[in-house]
Wavefront OBJ file of the C-alpha trace (Angstrom):
o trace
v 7.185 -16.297 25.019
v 7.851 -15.387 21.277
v 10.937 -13.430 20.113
v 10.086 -10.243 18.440
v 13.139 -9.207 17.291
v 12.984 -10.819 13.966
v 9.697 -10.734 12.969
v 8.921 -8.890 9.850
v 6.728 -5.518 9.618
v 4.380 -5.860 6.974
v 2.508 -2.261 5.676
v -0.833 -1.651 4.022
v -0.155 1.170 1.199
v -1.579 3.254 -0.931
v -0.089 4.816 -4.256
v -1.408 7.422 -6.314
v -1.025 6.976 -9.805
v -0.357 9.224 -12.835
v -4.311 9.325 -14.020
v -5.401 10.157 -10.204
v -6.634 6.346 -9.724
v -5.135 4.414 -6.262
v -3.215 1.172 -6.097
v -3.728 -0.587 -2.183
v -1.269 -2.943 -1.512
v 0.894 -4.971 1.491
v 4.275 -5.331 1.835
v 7.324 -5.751 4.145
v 9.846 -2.992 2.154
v 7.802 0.085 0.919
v 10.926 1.629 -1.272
v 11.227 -1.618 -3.006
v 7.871 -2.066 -3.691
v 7.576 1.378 -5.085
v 10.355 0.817 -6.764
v 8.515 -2.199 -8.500
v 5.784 -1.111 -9.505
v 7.782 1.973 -10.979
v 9.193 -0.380 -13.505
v 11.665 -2.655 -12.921
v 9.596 -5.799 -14.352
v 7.554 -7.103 -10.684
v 5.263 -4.481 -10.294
v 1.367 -5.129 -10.321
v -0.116 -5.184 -13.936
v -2.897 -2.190 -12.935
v 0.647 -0.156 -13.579
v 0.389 -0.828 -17.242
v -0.083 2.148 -18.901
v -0.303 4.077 -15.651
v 2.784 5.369 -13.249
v 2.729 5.283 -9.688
v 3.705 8.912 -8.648
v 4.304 8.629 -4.162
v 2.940 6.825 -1.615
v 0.116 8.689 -0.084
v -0.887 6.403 2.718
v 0.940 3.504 5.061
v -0.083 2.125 7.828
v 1.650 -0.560 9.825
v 0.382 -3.787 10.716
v 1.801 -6.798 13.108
v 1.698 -9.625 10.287
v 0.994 -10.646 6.953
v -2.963 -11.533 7.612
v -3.755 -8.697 9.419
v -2.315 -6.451 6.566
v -4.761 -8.828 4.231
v -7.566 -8.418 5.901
v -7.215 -4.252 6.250
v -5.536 -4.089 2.753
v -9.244 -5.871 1.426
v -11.244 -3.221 3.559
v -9.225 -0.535 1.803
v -9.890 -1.923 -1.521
v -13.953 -1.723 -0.587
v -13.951 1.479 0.338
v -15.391 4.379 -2.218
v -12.858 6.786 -3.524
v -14.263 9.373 -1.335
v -13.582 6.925 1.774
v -10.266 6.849 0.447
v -9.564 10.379 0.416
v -11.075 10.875 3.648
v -8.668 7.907 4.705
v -5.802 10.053 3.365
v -6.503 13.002 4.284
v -6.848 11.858 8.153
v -3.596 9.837 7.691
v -1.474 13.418 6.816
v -3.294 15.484 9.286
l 1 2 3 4 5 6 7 8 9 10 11 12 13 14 15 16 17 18 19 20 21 22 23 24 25 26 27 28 29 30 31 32 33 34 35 36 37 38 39 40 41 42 43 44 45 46 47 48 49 50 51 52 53 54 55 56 57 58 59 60 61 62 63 64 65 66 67 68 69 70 71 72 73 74 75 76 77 78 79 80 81 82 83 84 85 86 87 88 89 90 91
């Protein structure tokens, strides 16, 4: 039997940005993410010239390939999907 205890939680995210357009990512600390792409130097280059404003979507997932694997079906989604996405996710 594994140990649980210590294994990380990795989250699939999405950020809206200052022109309306959505950044999908993974990653194991949302605030410092967020926090990176807001400008301290790591932060994804589609942040040039644009801000991220909030996280509008997170879901969890149990490891670092199953967050790739839904953080790719996010990214081929329409913007409409997206929305819809959202929109379920805060209801």
């Amino acid at each position: 039997m594994t140990d649980q205890t210590n294994k990380k939680q990795w989250y699939v995210y999405i950020i809206e940005c200052s022109d309306g357009a959505y950044y999908t990512g993974i990653t194991t600390d949302l605030k410092r993410r967020f926090a990176e792409h807001a400008g301290n130097g790591k932060g994804a280059k589609f942040f040039y010239g644009r801000r991220p404003m909030r996280i509008v979507f997170k879901e969890n997932t149990d490891d670092r390939s199953s967050a790739s694997r839904r953080e790719a079906q996010i990214k081929a989604m329409s913007r409409v999907q997206k929305e819809a996405l959202i929109a379920a996710h805060h209801s």
